[in-house]
DRENRO-180387 format. One line per 2 residues: number of its first residue (from 0); their letters; for each residue x, y negated, z of N, C-alpha, C, O. Coordinates in pm, whole numbers. Each point is the difference from the previous one (the first is absolute). Example, Ala and Ser with C-alpha at 12.3 -4.5 7.8 and 13.67 -1.06 7.14 Angstrom:
2
0> AS> 1319:569:780:-89:-119:0:90:-120:0:104:2:66  -139:-107:-138:82:-119:6:-77:-109:73:51:-111:17
//
This chain:
228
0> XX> 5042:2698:4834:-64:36:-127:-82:129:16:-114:7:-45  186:114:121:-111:117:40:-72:-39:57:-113:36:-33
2> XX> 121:-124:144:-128:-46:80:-151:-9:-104:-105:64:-3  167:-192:-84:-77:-50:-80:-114:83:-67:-121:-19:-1
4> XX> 219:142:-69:-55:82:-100:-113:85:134:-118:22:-26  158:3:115:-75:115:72:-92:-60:28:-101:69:-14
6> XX> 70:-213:65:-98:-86:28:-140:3:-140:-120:30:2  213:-77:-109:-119:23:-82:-33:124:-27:-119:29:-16
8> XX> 200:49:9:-88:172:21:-59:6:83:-92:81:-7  103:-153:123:-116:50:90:-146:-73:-55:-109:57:12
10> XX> 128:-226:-89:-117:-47:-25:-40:28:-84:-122:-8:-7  208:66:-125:-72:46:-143:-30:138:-10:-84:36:-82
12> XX> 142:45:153:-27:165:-27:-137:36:1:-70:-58:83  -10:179:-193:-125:-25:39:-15:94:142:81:73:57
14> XX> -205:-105:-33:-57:72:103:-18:184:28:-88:35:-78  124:55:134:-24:107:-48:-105:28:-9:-78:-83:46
16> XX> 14:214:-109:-168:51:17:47:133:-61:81:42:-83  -186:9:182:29:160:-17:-78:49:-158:-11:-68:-102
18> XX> -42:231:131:-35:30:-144:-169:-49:-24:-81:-25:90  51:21:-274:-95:-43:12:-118:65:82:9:112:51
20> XX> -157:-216:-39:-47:48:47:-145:-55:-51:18:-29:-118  -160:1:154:-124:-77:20:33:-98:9:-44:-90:-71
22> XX> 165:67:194:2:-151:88:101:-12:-58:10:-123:3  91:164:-64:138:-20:-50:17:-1:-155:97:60:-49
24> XX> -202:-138:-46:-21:46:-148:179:-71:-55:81:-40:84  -63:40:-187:117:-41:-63:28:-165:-4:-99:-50:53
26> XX> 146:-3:-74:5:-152:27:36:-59:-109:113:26:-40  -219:-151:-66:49:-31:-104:98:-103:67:3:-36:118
28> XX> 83:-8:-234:135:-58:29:-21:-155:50:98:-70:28  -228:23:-19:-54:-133:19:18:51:198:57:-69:85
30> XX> -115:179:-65:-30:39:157:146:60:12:7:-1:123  104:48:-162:91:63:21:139:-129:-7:108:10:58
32> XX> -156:-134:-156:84:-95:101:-56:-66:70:86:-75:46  -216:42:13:-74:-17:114:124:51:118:88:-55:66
34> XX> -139:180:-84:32:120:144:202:0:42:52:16:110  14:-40:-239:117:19:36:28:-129:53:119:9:32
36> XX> -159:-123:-3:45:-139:40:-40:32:143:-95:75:21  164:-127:79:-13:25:195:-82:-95:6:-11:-104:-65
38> XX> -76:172:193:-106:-86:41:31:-140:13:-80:-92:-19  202:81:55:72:-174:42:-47:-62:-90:-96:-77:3
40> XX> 204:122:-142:-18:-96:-108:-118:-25:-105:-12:-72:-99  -101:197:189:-142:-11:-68:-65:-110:79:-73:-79:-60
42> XX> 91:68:169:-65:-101:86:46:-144:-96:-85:-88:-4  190:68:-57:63:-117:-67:-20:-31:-156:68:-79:-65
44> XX> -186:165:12:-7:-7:-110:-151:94:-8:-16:95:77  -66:-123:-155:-85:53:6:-53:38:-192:-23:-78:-93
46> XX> 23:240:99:-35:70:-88:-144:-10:-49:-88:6:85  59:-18:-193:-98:13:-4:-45:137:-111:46:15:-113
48> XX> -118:49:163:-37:138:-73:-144:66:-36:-41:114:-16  -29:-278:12:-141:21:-63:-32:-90:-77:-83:-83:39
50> XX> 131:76:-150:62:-75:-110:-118:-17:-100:-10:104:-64  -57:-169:37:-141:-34:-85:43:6:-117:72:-85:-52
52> XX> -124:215:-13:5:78:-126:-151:-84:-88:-104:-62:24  190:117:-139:-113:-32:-112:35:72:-150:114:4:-48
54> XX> -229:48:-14:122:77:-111:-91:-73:-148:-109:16:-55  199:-78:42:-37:-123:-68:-71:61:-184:-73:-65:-75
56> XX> 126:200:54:-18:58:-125:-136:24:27:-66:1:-104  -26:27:244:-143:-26:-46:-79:-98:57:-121:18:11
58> XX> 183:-137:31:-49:-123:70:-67:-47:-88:69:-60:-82  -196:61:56:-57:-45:-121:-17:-161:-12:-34:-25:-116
60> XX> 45:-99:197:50:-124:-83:103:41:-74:-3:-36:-118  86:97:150:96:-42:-114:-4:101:-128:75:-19:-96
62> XX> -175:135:104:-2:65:-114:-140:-96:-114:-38:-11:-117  17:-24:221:-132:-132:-85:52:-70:-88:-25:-11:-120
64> XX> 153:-70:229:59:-88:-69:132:15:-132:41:-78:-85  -18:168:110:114:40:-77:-54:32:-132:42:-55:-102
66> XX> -155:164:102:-100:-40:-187:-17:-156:11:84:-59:-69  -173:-27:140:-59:-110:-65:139:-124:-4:-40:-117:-1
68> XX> 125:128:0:170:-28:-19:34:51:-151:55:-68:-86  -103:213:71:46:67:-136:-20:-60:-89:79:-23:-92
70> XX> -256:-34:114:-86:-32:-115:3:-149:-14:-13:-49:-112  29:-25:218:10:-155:-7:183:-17:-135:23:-62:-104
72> XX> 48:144:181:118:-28:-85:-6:67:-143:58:-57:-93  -134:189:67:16:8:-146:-114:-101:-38:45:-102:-51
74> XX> -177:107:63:-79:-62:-71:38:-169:20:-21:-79:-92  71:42:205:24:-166:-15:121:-30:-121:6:-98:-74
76> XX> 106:240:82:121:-80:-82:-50:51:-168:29:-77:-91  -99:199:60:-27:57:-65:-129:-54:-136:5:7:-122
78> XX> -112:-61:221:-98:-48:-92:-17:-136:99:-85:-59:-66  107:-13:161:-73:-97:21:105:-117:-107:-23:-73:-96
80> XX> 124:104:164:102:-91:-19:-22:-51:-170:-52:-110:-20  79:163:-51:-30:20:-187:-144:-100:30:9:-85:-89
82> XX> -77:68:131:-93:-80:44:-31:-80:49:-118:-33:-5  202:-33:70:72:-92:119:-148:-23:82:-64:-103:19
84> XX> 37:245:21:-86:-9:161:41:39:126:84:89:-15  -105:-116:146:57:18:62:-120:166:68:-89:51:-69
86> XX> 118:-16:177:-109:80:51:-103:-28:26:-91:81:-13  73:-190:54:-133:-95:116:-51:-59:-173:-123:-9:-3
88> XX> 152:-10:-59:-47:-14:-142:-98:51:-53:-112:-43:-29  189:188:12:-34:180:-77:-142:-14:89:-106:-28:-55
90> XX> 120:52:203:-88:10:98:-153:-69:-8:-106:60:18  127:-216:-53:-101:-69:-14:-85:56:-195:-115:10:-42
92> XX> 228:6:-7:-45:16:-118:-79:135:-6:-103:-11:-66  124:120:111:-21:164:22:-173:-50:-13:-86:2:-87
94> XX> 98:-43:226:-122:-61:41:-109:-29:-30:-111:42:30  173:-166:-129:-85:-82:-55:-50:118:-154:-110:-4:-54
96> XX> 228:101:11:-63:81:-136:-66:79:67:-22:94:-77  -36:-69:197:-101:91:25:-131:-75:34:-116:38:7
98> XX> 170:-145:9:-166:-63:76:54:-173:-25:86:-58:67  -142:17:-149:80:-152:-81:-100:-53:151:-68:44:94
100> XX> 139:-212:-178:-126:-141:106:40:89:151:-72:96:27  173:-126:54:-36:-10:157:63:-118:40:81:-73:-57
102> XX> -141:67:185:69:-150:92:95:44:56:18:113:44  73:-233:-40:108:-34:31:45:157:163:81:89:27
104> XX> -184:-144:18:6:44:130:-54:146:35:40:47:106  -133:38:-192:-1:83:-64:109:116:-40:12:118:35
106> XX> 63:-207:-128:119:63:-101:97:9:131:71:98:-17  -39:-166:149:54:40:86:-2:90:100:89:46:71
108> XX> -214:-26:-77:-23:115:95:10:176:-103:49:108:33  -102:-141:-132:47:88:-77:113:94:-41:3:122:-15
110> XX> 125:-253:-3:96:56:1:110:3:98:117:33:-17  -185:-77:138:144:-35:98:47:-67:12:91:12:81
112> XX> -113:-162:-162:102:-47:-1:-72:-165:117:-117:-19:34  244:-72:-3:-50:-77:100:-97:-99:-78:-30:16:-118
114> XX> -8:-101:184:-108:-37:-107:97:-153:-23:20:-32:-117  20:-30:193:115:-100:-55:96:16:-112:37:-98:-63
116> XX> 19:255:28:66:34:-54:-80:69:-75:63:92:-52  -183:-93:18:-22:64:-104:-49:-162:-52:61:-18:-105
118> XX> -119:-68:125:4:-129:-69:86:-14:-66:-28:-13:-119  185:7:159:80:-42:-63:16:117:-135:-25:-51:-109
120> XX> 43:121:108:17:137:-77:-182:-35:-100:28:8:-120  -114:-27:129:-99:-34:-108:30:-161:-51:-19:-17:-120
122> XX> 55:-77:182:110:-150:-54:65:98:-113:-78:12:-95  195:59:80:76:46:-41:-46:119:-112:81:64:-66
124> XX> -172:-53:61:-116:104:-146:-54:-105:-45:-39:7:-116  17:-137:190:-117:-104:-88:94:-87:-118:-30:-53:-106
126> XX> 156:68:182:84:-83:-90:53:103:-116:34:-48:-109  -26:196:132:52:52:-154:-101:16:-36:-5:80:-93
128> XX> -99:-127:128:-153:24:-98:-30:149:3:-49:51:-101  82:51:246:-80:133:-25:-173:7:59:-88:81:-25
130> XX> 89:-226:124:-115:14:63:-80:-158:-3:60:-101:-37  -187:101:79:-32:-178:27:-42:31:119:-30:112:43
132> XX> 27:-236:22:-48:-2:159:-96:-134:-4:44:-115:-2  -184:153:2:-109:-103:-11:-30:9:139:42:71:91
134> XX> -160:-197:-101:-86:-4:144:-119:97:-7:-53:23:-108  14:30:214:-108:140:12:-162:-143:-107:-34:-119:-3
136> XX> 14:193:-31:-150:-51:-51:-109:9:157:-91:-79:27  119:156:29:-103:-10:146:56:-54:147:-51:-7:112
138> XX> 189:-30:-170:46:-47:193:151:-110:-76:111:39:-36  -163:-168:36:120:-98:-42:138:39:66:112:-27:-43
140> XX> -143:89:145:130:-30:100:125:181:-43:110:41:37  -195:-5:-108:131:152:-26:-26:6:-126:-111:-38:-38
142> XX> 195:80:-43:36:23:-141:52:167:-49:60:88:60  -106:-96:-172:-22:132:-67:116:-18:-76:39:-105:-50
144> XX> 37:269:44:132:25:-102:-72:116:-114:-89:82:26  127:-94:-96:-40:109:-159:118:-12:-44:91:-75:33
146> XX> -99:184:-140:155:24:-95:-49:-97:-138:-109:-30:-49  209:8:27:-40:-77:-163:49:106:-93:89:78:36
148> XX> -164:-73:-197:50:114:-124:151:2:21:54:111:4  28:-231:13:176:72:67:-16:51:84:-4:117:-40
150> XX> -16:-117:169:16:99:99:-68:148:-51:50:113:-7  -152:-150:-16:-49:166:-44:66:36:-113:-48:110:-28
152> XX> 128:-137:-52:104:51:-87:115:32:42:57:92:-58  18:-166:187:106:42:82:-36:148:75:77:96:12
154> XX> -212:-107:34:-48:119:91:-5:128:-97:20:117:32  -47:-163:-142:18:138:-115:66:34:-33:-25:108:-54
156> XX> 200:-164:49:108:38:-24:83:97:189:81:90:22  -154:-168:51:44:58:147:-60:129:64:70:97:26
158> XX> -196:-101:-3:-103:97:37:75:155:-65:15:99:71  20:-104:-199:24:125:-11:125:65:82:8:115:44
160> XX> 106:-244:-32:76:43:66:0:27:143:99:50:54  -205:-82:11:-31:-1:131:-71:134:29:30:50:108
162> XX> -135:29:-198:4:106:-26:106:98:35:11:80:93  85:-119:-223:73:132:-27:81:-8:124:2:107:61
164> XX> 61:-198:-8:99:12:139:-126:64:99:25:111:47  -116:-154:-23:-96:110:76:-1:126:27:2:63:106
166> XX> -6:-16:-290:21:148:-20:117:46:40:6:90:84  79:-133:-127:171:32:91:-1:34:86:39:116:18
168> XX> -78:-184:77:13:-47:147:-106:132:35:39:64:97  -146:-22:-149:-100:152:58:-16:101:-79:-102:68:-13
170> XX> 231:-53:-55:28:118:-57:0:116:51:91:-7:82  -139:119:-75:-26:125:54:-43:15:143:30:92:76
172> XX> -139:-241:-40:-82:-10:115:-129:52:-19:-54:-75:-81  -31:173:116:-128:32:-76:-98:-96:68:10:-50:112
174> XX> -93:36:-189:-89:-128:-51:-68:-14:187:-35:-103:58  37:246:-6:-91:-35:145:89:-14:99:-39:2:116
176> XX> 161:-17:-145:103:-66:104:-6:-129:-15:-11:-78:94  20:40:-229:-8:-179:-8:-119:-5:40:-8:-101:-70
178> XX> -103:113:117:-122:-47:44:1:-39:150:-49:-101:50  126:219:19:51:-7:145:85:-105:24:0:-80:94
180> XX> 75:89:-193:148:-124:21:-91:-187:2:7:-96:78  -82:123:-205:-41:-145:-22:-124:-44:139:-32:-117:23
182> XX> -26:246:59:-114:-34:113:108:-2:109:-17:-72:99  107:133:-110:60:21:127:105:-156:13:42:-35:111
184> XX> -10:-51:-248:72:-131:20:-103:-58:25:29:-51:108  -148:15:-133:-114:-102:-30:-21:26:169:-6:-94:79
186> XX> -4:232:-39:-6:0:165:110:-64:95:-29:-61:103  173:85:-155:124:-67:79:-29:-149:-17:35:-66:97
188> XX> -85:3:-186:23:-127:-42:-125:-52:78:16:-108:56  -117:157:-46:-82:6:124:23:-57:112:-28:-112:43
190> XX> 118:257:25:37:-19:140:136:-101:0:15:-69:101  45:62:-167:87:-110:39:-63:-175:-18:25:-95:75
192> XX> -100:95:-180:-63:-123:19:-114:-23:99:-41:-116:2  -15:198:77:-73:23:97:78:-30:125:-31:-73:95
194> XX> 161:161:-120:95:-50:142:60:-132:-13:76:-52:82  -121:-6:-209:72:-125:-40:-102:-157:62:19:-121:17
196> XX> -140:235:0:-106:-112:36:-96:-74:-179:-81:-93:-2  118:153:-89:-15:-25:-87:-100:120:-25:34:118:13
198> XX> -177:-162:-56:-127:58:-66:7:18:-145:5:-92:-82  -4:188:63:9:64:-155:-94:-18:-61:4:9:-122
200> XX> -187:-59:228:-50:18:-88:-21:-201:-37:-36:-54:-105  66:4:209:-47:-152:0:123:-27:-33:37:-100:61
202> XX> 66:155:-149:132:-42:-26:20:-139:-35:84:-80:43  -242:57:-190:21:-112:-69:-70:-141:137:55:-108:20
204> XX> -113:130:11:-38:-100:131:119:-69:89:32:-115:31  16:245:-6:155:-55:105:101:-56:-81:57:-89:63
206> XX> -11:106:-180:77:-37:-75:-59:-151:-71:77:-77:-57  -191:56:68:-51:-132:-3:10:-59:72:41:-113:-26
208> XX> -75:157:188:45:-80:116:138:-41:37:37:-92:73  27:174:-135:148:1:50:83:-137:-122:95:-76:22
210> XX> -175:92:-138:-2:-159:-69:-31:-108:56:67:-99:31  -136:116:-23:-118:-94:89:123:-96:140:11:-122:10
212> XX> 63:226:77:39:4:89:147:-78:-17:52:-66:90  3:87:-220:129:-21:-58:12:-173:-105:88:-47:-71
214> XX> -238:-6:115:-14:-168:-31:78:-68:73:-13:5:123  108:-80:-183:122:-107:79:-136:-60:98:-123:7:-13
216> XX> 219:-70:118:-135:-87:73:-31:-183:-33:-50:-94:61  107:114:-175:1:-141:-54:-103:52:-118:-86:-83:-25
218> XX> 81:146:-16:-147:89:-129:-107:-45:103:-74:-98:-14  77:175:109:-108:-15:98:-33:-104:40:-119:-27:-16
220> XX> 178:-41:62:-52:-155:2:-11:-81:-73:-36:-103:55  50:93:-168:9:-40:-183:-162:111:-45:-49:-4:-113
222> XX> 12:61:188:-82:50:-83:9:111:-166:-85:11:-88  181:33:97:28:81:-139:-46:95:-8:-49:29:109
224> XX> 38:26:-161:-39:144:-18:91:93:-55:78:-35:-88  -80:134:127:70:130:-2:-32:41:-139:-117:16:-32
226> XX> 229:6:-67:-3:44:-120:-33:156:-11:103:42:52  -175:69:-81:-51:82:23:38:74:-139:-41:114:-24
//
């Protein structure tokens, strides 16, 4: 049993080192149980002590994300819901009260959203009667969305609230910081859709093609056309 014990004192004891020095700084406790383990049983296990840091309180995805989280959950449970819209809804609708009549394909590049899934999501305004979805008067093959007097009466009860959570949300920001903030996202959103291979400015083109691309291959040989 002494054997035993003296054995692991010899493998666990730390190492000595004289007083500090330049070459001899203090040893945080990550390097100080490094150093007290014997070379043996370091050869049998391997430390690792360059440990990929990140300090997540200013990693800015997640300070991005953590407001646009804030605002999806008050304003979705707060005012959409009482409304029964969803976000991709609000989104198309925003839209459309700033600049009525766009195409299908258009209203997708606009707001982000996929353009398959934003079809379905304007299906879903045509049936509570906030919007109509006609054929373009200049191109049979894509169709125009507008708000109908309901939708623009829904948008008048919402808009204000979309406002005021705004104001919340840039309370005691002065007016030429939000100017930086809103060039400096419009720039991130940039470069990541740039690294995405995705053109910001031919957005609505690729997002047509990418329809285009997403025809069963029985459409295609049937001849159908792509609902737009």
């Amino acid at each position: 049993m002494q054997q035993i014990s003296a054995t692991a004192e010899r493998h666990y004891a730390p190492e000595p080192h004289g007083p500090a020095s330049p070459h001899n700084s203090p040893l945080t406790s990550w390097e100080a149980a490094h150093k007290s383990v014997s070379p043996r049983i370091r050869r049998n296990f391997k430390f690792v002590t360059n440990r990929p840091r990140l300090d997540f309180s200013e990693y800015l995805p997640y300070l991005i994300n953590r407001v646009g989280w804030l605002l999806v959950v008050d304003f979705g449970q707060n005012t959409l819901a009482r409304h029964h819209l969803s976000i991709a809804m609000w989104r198309i609708l925003a839209v459309l009260a700033n600049d009525d009549g766009q195409r299908q394909i258009d209203l997708a590049a606009r707001t982000s959203i996929d353009v398959s899934t934003l079809s379905r999501v304007v299906t879903r305004l045509v049936k509570t009667g906030l919007v109509t979805r006609t054929r373009s008067a200049t191109n049979n093959r894509e169709v125009v969305v507008r708000l109908t007097p309901k939708g623009a009466a829904m948008l008048a009860r919402v808009i204000p609230h979309a406002i005021a959570l705004e104001r919340t949300a840039i309370a005691g920001v002065p007016a030429r910081d939000l100017s930086v903030v809103r060039r400096s996202l419009r720039r991130m959103y940039q470069n990541l859709a740039s690294s995405a291979g995705v053109s910001v400015r031919t957005e609505a083109s690729d997002v047509r093609a990418s329809a285009a691309s997403a025809v069963s291959p029985r459409r295609r040989r049937s001849g159908g056309r792509t609902r737009r």
